[in-house]
C-alpha positions as CSV (number, residue, x, y, z in Angstrom):
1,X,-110.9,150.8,107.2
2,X,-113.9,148.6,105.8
3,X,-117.0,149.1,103.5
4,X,-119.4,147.0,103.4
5,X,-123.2,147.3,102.0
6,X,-126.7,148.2,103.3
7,X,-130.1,149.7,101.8
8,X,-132.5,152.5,102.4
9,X,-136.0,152.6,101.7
10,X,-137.5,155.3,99.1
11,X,-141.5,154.5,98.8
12,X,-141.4,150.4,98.0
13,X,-138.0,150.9,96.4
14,X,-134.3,150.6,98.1
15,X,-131.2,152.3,96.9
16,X,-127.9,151.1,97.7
17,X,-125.8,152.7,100.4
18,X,-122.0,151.5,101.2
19,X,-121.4,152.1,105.0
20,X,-117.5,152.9,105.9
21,X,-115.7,152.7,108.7
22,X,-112.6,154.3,110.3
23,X,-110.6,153.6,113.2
24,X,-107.9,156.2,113.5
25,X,-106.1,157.7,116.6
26,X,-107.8,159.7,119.0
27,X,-110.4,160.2,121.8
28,X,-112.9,157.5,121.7
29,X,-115.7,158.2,120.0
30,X,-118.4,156.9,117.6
31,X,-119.7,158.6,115.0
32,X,-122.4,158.4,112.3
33,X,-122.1,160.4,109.5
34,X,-124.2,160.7,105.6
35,X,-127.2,162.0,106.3
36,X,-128.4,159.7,108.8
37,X,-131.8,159.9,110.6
38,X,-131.8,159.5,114.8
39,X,-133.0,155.8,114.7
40,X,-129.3,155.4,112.9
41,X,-127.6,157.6,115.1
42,X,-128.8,156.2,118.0
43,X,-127.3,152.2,117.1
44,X,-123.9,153.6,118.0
45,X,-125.2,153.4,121.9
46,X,-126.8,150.1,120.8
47,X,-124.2,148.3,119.1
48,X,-121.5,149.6,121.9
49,X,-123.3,147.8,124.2
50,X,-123.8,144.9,122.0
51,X,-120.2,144.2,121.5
52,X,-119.3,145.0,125.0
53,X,-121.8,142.1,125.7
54,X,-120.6,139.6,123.4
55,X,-116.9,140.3,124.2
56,X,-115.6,141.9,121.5
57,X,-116.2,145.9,123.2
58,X,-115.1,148.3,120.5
59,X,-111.0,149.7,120.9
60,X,-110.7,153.2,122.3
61,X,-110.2,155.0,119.3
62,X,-112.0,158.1,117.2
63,X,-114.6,155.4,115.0
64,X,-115.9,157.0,111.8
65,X,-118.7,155.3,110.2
66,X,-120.2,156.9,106.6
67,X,-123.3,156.7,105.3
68,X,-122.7,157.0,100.9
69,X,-124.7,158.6,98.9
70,X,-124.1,161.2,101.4
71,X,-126.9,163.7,99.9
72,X,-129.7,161.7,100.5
73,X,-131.7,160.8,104.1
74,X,-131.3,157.6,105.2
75,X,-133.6,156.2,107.9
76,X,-134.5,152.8,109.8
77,X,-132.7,150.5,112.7
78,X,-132.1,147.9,110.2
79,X,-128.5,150.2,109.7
80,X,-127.4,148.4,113.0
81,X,-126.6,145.1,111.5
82,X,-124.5,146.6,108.6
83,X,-122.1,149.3,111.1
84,X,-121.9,146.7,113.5
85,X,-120.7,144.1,110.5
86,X,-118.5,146.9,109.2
87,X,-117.0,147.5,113.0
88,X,-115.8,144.3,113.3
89,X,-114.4,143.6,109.9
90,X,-112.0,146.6,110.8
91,X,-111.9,145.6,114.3
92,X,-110.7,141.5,113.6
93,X,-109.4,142.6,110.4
94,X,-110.8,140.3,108.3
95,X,-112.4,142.0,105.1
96,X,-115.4,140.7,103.5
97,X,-114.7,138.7,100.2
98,X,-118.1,138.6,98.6
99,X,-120.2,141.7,98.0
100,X,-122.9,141.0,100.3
101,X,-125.5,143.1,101.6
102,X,-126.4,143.4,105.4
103,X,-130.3,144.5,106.9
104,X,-131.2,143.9,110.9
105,X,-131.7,145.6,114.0
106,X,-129.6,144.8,117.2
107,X,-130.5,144.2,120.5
108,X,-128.4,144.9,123.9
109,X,-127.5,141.2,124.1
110,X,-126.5,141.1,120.3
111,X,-129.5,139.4,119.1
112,X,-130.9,140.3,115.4
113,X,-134.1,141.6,115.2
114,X,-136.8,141.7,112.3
115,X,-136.9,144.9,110.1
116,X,-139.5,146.0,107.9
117,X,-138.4,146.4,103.9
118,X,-136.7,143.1,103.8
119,X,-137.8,142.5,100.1
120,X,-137.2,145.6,98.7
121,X,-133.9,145.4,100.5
122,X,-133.8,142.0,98.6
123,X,-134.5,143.3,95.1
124,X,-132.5,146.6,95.0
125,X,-129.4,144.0,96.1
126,X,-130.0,141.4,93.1
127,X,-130.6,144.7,90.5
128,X,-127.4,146.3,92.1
129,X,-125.0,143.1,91.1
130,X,-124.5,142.0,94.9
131,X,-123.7,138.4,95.8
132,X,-126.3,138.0,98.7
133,X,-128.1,139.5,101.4
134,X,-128.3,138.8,105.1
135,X,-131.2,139.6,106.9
136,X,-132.6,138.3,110.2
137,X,-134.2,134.9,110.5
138,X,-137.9,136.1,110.7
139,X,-137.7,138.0,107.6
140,X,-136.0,135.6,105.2
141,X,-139.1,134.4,103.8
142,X,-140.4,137.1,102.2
143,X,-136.8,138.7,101.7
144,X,-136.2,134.6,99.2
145,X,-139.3,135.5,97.0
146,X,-136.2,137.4,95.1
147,X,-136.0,134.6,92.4
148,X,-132.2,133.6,91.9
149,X,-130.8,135.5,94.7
150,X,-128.7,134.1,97.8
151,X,-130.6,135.2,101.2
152,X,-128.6,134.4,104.2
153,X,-130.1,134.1,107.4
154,X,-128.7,135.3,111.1
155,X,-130.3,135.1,114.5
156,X,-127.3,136.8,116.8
157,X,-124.5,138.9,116.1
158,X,-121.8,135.8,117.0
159,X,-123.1,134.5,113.8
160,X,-120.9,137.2,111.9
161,X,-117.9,136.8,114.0
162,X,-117.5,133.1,113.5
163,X,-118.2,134.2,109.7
164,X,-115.3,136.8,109.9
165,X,-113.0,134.7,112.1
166,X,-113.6,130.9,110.8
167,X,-115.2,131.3,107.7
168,X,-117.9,129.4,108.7
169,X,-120.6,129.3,106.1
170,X,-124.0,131.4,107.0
171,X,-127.3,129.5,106.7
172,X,-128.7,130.0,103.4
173,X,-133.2,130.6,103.4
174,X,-135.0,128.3,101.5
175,X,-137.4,129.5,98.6
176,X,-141.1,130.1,99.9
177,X,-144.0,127.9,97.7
178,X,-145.9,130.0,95.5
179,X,-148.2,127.3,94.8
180,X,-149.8,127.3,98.5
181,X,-153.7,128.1,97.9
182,X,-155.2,130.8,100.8
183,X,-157.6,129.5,103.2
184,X,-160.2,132.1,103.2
185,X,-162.6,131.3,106.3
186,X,-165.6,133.3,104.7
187,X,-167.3,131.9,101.6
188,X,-170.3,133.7,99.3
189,X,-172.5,130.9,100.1
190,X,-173.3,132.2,103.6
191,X,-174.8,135.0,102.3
192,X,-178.2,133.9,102.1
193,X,-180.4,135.5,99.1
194,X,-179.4,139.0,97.6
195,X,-179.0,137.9,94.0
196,X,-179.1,140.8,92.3
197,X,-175.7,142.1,94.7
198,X,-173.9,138.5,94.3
199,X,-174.3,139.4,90.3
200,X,-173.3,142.8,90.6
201,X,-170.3,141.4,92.6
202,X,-169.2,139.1,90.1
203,X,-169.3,141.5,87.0
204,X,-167.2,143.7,89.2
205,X,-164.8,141.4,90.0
206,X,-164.4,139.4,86.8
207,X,-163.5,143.3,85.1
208,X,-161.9,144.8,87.9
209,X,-164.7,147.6,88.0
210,X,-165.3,149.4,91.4
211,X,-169.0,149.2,93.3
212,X,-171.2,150.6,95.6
213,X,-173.8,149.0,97.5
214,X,-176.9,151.7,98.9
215,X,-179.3,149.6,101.4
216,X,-181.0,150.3,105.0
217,X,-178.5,149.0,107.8
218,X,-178.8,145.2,108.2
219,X,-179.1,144.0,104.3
220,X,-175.9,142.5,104.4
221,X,-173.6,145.2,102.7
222,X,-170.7,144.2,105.4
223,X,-171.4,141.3,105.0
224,X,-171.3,140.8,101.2
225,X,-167.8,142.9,100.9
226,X,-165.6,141.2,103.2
227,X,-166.6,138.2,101.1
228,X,-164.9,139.5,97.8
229,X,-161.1,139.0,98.1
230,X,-162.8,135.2,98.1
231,X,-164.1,135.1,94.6
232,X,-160.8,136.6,92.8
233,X,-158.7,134.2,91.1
234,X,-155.5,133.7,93.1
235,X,-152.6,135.7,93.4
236,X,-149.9,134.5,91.1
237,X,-145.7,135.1,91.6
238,X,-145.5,138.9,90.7
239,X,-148.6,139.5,92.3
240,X,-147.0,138.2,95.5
241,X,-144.4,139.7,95.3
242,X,-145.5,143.1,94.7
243,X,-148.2,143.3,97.7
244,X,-145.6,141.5,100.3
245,X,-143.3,144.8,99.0
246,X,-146.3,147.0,100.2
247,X,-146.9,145.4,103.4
248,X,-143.2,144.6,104.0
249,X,-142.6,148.7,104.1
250,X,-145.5,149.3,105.7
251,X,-144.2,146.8,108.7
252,X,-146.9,144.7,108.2
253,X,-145.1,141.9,106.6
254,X,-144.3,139.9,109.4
255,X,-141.4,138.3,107.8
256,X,-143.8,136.5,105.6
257,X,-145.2,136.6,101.9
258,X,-149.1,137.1,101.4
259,X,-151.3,135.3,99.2
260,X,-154.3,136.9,100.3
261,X,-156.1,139.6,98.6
262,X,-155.8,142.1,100.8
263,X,-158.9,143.7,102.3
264,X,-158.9,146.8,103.7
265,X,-161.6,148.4,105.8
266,X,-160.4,152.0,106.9
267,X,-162.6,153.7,109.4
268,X,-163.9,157.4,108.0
269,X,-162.2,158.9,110.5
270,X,-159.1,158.5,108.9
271,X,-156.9,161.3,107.2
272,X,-156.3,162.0,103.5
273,X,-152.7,160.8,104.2
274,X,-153.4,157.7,106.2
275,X,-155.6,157.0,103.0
276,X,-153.7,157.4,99.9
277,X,-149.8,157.6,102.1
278,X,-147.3,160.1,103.2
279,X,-145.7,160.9,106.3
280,X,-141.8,162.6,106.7
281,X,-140.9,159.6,105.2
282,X,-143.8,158.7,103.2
283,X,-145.3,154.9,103.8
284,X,-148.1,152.9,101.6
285,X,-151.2,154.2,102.9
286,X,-154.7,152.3,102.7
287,X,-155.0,152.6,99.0
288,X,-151.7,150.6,98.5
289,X,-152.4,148.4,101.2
290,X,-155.4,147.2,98.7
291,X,-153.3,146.7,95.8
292,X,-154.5,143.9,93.9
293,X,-157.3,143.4,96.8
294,X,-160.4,144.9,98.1
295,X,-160.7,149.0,99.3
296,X,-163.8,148.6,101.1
297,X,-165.3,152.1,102.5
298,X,-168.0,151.8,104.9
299,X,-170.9,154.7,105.3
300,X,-168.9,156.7,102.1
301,X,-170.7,159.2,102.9
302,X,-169.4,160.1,107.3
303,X,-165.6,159.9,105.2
304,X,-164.5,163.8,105.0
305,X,-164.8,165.4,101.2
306,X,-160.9,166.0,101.5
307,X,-160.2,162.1,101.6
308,X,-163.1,161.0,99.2
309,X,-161.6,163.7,96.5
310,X,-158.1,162.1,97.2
311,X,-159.4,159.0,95.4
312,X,-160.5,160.5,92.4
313,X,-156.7,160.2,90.6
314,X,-155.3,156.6,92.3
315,X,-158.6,155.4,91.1
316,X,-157.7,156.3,87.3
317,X,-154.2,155.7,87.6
318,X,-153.6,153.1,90.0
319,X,-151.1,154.6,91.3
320,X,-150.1,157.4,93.8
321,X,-147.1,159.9,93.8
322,X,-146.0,161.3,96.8
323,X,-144.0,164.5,96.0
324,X,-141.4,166.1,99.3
325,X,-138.7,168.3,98.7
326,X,-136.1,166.9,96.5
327,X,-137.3,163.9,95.8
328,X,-140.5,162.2,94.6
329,X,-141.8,158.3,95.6
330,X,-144.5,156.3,93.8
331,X,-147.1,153.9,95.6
332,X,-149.0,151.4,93.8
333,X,-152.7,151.0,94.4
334,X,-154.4,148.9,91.8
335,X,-157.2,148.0,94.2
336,X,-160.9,147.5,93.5
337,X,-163.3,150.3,95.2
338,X,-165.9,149.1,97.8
339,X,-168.3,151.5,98.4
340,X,-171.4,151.0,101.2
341,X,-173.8,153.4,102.6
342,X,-177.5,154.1,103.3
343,X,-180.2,156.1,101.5
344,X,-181.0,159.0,103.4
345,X,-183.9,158.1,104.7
346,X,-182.2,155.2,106.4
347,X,-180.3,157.5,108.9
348,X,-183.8,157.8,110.8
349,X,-183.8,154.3,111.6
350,X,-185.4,153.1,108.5
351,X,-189.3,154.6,109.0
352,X,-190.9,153.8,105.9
353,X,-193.1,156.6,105.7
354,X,-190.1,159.0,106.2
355,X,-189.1,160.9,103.3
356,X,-185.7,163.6,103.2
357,X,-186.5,167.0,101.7
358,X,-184.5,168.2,99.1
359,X,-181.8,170.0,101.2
360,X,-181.4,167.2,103.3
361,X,-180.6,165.2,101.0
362,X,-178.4,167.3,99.1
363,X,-176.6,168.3,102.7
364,X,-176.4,164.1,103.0
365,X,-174.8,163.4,99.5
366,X,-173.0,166.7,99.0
367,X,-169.5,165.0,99.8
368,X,-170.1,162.9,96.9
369,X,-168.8,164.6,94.3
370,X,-170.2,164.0,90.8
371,X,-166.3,163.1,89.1
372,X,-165.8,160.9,92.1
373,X,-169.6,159.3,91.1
374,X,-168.3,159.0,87.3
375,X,-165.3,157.0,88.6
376,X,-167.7,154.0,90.5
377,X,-168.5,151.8,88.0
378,X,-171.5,149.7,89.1
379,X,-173.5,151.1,91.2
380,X,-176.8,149.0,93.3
381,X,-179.7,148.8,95.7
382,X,-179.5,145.8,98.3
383,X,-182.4,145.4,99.9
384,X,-183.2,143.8,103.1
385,X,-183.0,140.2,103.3
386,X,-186.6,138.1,102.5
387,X,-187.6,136.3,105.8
388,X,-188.2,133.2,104.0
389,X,-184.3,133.7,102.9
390,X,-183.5,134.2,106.6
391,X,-184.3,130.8,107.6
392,X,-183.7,128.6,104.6
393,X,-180.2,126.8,104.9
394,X,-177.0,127.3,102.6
395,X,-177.2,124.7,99.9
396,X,-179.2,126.3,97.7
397,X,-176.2,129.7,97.7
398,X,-173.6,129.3,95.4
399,X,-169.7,129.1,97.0
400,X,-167.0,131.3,96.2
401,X,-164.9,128.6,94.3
402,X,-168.4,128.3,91.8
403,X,-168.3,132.3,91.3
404,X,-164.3,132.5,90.8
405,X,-164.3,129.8,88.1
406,X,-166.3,132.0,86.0
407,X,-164.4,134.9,87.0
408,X,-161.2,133.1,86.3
409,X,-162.5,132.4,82.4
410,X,-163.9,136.1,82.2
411,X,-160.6,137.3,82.9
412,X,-158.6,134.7,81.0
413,X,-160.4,136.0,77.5
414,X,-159.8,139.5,78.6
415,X,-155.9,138.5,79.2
416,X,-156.1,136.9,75.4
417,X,-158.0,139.8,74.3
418,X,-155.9,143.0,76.2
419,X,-152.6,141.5,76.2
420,X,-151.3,143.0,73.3
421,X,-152.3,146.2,74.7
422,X,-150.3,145.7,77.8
423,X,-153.7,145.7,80.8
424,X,-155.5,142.3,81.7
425,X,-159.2,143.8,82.8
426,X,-162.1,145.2,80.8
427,X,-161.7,148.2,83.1
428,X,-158.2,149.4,82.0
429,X,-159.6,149.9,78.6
430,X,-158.8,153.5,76.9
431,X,-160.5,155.3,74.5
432,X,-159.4,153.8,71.5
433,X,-159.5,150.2,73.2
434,X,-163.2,150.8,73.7
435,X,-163.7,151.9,69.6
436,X,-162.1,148.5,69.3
437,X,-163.4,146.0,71.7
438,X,-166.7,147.3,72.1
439,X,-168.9,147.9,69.5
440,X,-172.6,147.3,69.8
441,X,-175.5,147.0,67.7
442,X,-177.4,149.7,66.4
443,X,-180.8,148.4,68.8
444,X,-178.6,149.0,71.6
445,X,-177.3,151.9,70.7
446,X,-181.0,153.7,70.2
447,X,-181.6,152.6,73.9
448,X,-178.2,153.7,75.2
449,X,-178.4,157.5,74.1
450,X,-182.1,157.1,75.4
451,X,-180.3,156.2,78.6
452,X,-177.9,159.2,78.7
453,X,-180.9,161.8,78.0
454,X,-183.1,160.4,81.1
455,X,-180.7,159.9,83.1
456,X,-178.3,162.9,82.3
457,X,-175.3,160.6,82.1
458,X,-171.7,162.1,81.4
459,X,-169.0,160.8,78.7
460,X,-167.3,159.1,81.5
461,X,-170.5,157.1,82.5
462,X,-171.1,156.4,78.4
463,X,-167.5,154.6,78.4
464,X,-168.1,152.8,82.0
465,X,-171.4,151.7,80.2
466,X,-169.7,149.8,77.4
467,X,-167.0,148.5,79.9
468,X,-169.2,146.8,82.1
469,X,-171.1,145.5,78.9
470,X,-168.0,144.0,77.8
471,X,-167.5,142.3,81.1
472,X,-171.3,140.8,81.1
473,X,-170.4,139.3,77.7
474,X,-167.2,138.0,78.7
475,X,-168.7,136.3,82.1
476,X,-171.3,135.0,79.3
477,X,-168.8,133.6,76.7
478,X,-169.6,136.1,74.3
479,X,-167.7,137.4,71.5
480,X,-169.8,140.4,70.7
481,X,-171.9,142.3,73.1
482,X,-175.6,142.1,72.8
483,X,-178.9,144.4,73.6
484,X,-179.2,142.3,76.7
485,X,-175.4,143.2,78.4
486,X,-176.4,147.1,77.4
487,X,-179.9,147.1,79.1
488,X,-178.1,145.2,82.2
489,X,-175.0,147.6,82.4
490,X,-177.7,150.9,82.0
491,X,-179.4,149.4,85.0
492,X,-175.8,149.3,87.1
493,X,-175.3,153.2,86.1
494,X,-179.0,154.8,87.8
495,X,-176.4,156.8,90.4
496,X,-179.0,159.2,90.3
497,X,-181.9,157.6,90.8
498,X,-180.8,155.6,94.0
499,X,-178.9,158.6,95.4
500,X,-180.5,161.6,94.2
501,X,-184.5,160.7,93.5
């Protein structure tokens, strides 16, 4: 008999699971038991031929392996590594000395494949007391972002036998550097004129606010969006760490950390759940794939109203829950909402003398919802590009490193500011947060309850008001927010007028 341990996966999380094994008389025969998925049960035909191939085929006896806790599912081919590492410790009978943890799928010829969930494997090990983890060679990278933890790294099963047999010492993974900068290939400066967006875009970003662009097709919409992730101050160590989790689950990892803000362009024909996550065993969907990057959402309004309503509480809570029977997981999906699409008159090609009736445009906009309005932030018209802007050259367009040095200083003061408070952006602020940080004067009060009369505004809209009028005084070094940030923040808040008018 031998126990050893492995990990399952539960949303980003692990939770430890000790695999046993027993070799006892009878007819041969191997067996998986503990609530195990088919991917596990089907390593016993994998790692019988794997040991056959190596040379160590396993004895002719009834084999036992258990899966503990038995009473919840476990799933994934990274089990293989871990039974097959239990098998021979009982089979050589050599037991394992240090409480290590095992992750890796096996091939026929005893090779050890890549896995998804290597970090989360990683941390649930360190939390749990264990003295290591082995995972395959292509996923030590990310699995060493664990700070203070042994990672081992194994290509082939015959690494484990010389380990059992010899003692010979497994190959330890080096720590990954954090302090690598990402080397973004687009830059803000190619986008040539469209001032009033490139503003727009840097309020949003230096206080985390969401946006949405309306234009004809052609203004640059696309364009100015995939450009974001470049203007956000870099990703620091807990930041890395949490979106390589994501993508690690997700299978997207690669074996390697990400310093990139993620960008994420889902098409609208995707489902609620490929959106904001689930599945049997529920995975990050595209709204935790953008955590702590860029959501973009292309022509908003072709998504379905099922998946735009979906949004509506991951966009106030940043998070997701995922609820099956038995058992709940949570997804986060701090991400920054990218919204494009065109007027309605734009859908017939642009005419200019074209003008939708009423119920056309109400059948155009109906899927978005006035809550799920509330929740976008900044809202602005980008117009086509100036022909003269066309063919002038880039020198005179500011880079992305110019724009994310303000933002960097905008969201320094808000870190000094919110810290205390326990949230780092101007759009995290509560109620009482707001009452605190952002008063105005009474000029600008006058013109803001003006605002909310004309252009029927709801409390929600009020409180994204004074947010983004923080933000413009932040960008602007201000202590105290003037008449000027509350005109300019009123102006981002005219939803109805570019939508509805």
């Amino acid at each position: 008999m031998s126990k050893i341990y492995a990990a399952s996966l539960l949303g980003i999380d692990g939770f430890l699971v000790e695999v046993e094994t027993d070799l006892s008389p009878g007819l041969p025969d191997l067996k998986v038991i503990g609530l195990a998925d088919t991917t596990i049960k089907e390593s016993s035909e994998r790692i019988r031929v794997a040991l056959k191939n190596i040379g160590h085929p396993l004895p002719s006896r009834r084999i036992t392996v258990s899966l503990s806790p038995a009473d919840l599912k476990k799933e994934g081919a990274w089990f293989d590594l871990p039974i097959i590492t239990a098998l021979l410790s009982a089979i050589l009978k050599r037991s394992l000395d240090d409480k290590l943890m095992f992750a890796g799928e096996i091939g026929l010829d005893g090779e050890v494949k890549p896995i998804r969930g290597a970090l989360p494997m990683a941390d649930i090990a360190k939390r749990k007391g264990l003295g290591g983890i082995i995972v395959p060679s292509r996923n030590a990278r990310e699995a060493a972002l664990i700070k203070d933890f042994p990672v081992y790294r194994i290509d082939h099963i015959q690494e484990i036998i010389e380990y059992l047999l010899y003692g010979k010492e497994l190959r330890r993974a080096s720590k990954p550097d954090l302090s690598l900068k990402p080397d973004y290939n687009l830059n803000m400066s190619e986008v040539k004129g469209q001032k009033i967006a490139k503003r727009a875009i840097e309020i949003a970003v230096a206080g985390g606010h969401n946006l949405a662009m309306v234009g004809p097709p052609g203004a640059g919409k696309t364009m100015l969006a995939k450009r974001i992730p470049t203007i956000f101050p870099q990703m620091v160590g807990r930041e890395i760490e949490e979106v390589t989790k994501i993508y690690s689950v997700a299978g997207l990892g690669r074996g390697k950390f990400i310093t990139e803000r993620p960008f994420r362009s889902p098409h609208h024909t995707i489902s609620p759940v490929g959106l904001i996550g689930g599945g049997r065993y529920p995975r990050p969907g595209e709204i935790s794939l953008a955590h702590k990057g860029v959501l973009f959402m292309d022509e908003i309004t072709e998504f379905t109203k099922q998946s735009l309503e979906s949004l509506r509480q991951p966009l106030e809570g940043k998070n997701i829950t995922i609820t099956r029977a038995g058992y709940s997981v949570d997804f986060p999906a701090d991400f920054m909402l990218v919204a494009a699409m065109n007027r309605c008159e734009d859908r017939y090609g642009g005419i200019e003398m074209y003008e939708c009736t009423p119920s056309e445009r109400k059948k155009y906009y109906s899927k978005l919802s006035k809550p799920l309005v509330d929740r976008i932030d900044i809202w602005i018209e980008v117009a086509r590009v100036e022909t003269s802007d066309l063919f002038s050259g880039t020198s005179g367009e500011e880079s992305s490193k110019d724009i994310r040095e303000r933002v960097k200083m905008a969201r320094e003061i808000q870190r000094r500011r919110l810290e205390n408070d326990g949230i780092y952006t101007n759009s995290q602020l509560s109620q009482k947060n707001i009452k605190k940080y952002c008063s105005i004067p009474a000029e600008a009060e006058e013109i803001l309850k003006r605002a909310i009369d004309s252009l029927a505004l709801s409390a929600r809209s009020l409180s994204r008001i004074l947010k983004i009028s923080r933000t413009i005084s932040d960008l602007s070094g201000k202590e105290k927010i003037g008449l000027p940030e509350v005109m300019e923040a009123i102006n981002y808040r005219r939803t109805e007028k570019i939508i509805w008018n």
